[in-house]
Each structure stands twice: as structure tokens, then as C-alpha cells.
C-alpha positions as CSV (number, residue, x, y, z in Angstrom):
1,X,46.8,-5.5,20.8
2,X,43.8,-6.6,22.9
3,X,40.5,-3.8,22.1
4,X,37.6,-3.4,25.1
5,X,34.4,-4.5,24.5
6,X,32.9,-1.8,25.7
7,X,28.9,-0.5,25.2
8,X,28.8,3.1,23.6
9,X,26.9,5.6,25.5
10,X,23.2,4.8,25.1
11,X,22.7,8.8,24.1
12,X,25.0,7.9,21.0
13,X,22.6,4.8,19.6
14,X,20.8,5.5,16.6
15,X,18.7,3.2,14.0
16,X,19.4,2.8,10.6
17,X,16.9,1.2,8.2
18,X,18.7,0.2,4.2
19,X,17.1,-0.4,1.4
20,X,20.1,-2.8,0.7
21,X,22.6,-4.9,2.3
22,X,25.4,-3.4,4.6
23,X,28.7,-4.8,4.4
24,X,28.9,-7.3,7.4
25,X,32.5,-5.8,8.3
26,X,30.9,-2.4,8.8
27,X,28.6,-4.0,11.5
28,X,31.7,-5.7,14.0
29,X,29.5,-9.2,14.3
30,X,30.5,-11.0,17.4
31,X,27.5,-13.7,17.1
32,X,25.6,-14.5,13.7
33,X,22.8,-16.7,12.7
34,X,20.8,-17.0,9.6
35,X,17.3,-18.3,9.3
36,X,15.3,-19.6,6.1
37,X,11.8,-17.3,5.8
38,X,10.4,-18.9,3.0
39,X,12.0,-18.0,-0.2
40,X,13.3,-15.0,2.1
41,X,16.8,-15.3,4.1
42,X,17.2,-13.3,7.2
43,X,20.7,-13.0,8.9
44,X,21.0,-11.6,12.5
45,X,23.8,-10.4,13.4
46,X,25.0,-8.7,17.3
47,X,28.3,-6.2,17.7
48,X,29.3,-4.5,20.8
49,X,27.0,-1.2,19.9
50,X,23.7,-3.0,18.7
51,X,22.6,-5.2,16.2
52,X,21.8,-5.6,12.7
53,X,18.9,-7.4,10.8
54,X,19.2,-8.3,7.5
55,X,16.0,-9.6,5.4
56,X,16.5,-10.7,1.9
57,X,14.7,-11.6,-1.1
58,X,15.6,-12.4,-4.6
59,X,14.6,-8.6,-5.8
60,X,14.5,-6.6,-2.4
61,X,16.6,-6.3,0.6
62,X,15.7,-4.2,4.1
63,X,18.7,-3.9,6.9
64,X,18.2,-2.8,10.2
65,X,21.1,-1.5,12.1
66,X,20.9,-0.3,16.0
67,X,24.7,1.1,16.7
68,X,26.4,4.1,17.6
69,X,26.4,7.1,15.9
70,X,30.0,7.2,15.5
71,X,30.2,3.9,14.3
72,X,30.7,5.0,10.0
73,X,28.1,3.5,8.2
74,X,26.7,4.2,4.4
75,X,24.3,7.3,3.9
76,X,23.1,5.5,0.2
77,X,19.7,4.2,0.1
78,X,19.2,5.1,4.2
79,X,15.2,5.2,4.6
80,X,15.3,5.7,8.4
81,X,18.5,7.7,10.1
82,X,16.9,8.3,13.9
83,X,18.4,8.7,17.3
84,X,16.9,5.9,19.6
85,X,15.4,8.1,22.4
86,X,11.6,7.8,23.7
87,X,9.5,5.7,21.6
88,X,8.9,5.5,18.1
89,X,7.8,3.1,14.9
90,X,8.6,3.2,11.6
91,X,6.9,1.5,8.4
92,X,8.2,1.4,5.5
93,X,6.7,-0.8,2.0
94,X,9.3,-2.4,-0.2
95,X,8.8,-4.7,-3.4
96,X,7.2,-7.6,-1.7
97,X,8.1,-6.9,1.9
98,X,6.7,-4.5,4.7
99,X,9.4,-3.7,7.4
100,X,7.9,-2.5,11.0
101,X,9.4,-1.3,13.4
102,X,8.9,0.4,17.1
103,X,11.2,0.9,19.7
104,X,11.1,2.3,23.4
105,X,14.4,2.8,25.0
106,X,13.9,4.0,28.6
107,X,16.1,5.1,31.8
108,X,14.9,3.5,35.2
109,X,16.6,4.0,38.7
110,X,19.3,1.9,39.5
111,X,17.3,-0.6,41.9
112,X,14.8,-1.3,39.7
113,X,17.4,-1.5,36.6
114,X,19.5,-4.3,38.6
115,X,16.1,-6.0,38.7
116,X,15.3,-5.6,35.6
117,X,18.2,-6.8,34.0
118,X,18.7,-9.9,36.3
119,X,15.5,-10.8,35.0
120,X,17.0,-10.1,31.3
121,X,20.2,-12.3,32.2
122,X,17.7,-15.4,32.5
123,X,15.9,-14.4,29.4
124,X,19.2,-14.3,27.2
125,X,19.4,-18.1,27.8
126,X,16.5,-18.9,25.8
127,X,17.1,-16.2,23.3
128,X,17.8,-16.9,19.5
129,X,21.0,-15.1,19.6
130,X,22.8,-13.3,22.9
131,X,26.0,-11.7,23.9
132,X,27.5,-10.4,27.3
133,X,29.7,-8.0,27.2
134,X,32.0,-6.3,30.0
135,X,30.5,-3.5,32.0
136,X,32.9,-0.4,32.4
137,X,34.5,-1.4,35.8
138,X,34.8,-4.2,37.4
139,X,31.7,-3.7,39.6
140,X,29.5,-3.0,36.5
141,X,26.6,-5.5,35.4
142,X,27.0,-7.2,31.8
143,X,26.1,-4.8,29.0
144,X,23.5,-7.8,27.5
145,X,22.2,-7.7,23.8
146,X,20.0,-10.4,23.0
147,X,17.2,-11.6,19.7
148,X,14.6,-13.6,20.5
149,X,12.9,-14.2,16.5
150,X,9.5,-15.7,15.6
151,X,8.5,-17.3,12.1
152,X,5.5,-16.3,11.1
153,X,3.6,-18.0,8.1
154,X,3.8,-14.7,6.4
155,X,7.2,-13.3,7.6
156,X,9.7,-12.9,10.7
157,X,9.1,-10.9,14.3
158,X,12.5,-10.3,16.2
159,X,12.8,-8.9,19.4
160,X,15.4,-7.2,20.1
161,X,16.9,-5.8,23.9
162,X,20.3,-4.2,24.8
163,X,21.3,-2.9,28.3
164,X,23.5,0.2,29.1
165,X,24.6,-0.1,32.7
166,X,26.2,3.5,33.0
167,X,22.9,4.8,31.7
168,X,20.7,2.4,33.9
169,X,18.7,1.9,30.5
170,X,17.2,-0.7,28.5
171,X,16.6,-0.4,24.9
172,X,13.9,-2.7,23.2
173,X,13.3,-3.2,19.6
174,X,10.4,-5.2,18.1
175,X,10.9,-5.9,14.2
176,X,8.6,-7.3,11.8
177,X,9.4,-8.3,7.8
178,X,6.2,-9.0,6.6
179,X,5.8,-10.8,3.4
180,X,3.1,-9.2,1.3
181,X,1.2,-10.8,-1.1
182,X,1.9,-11.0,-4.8
């Protein structure tokens, strides 16, 4: 049995911040990559709602997850359970690492969102991580989800886009783990 990749509505996307791991099977990873912050790991991760962020430390581990709200994930150690709508950021202080966050998701008309998100298609190919999924029809752009990540010398900036052609909207993420001093 063959299942549609198909983007949930963008009204249904929500982000979820853990104070621990989430099982990778939870998260239906189509493209992975993991990336050595100094003694920190960070694993990336994009599924057909969103994406998920994982940075971990010997003692301390923040997730990031961007999906749908119907997608079941843990309530246990959830700092940040928001709808993504407007614009927003979140801090949040852990043992030895600072997660950031701020997000705008935003609906254009349906010229300007072709525009944008032709110019999107070229930046996917120098992205860190990208998938293209099918639109709804036929005659649909690519739903696109893309990372683009930075080291930093004290932690790790990703930035994170995903396109919703029924919606005409973009949604853009810009995370930083920040590795605080001892």
C-alpha cells in the first residue's frame, strides 16, 4: 500500500519544544543528518509535516518539533506547545544550553507566493538538508521544507522554511542552541 506525501494544512502546524529526546519514529524522517557541535550532537531531521531539531549534551537534551497537530506526539517534559500562526519567539535556559527560537509564518497572494517560492526552490539546493514533496494536484507547486544550519563557536543557528501551496504560505523558523558557559 503506497501512502501520499501530502503537507498538512498549514492552520494544523504547531511547535513543540522537549526537554528530552523524541523517539525518531514519532517524527516520520524522510531526510536526516547529524552534525558534531563541540562536545554537543545535533541531529536534523525533515518529515512530510515539518521538522525536528535535536541538540544533545552529555546531561541536557532540547528537541524542537514543527508538525501537525494531529500528528501524536509526548505531552512529558513539553516546555513550549504553540500553534504556528503570526510571529513569535521563545527562550528557554537548560543545564548548559540556551534554546531560541522565533518564527513568522505568513499567507501572501498567489502571484507573489509562486515568486516566492521559485526563489525558495533555488535556495533548497544549497540547503543543509531539503525535501520536495507532492503538491495536492497535479498542478500544485512542491510543498518544499528545507535547513540551512550555521556553527557557531559557541553553538548551532538553523534555519528552517516549509511551503504550504493550498494555503499560499511560507513558514520560517530561525533556531539557535547556544552553548553557555560553565
Amino acid at each position: 500500500m503506497t501512502t501520499e506525501l501530502i503537507r498538512p494544512d498549514v492552520a494544523d502546524m504547531v511547535l513543540r519544544v522537549y526537554e528530552r529526546s523524541v523517539h525518531p519514529e514519532l517524527i516520520e524522517t524522510l531526510r536526516a543528518l547529524r552534525i558534531q557541535v563541540g562536545r554537543y550532537e545535533a541531529t536534523l531531521r525533515l518529515s512530510r509535516h515539518g521538522h525536528s531539531l535535536e541538540f544533545r549534551g552529555s546531561d541536557y537534551t532540547v528537541t524542537e518539533v514543527a508538525t501537525s497537530r494531529h500528528n501524536p506526539l509526548p505531552v512529558h517534559q513539553c516546555m513550549v506547545d504553540r500553534r504556528l500562526i503570526g510571529y513569535r519567539t521563545h527562550m528557554v535556559d537548560g543545564r548548559g544550553v540556551r534554546y531560541h527560537c522565533s518564527y513568522q509564518l505568513e499567507a501572501v497572494p498567489a502571484e507573489v507566493y509562486l515568486q516566492i517560492h521559485r526563489e525558495m526552490e533555488m535556495d533548497a539546493r544549497k540547503s543543509t538538508l531539503a525535501i520536495a514533496l507532492p503538491g495536492s494536484s497535479t498542478s500544485s507547486p512542491l510543498c518544499l521544507s528545507f535547513l540551512r544550519s550555521d556553527l557557531l563557536p559557541e553553538g548551532l543557528v538553523v534555519h528552517s522554511y516549509h511551503t504550504f501551496p493550498d494555503n499560499g504560505a511560507i513558514l520560517r523558523i530561525q533556531t539557535l542552541f547556544e552553548i553557555l558557559p560553565e
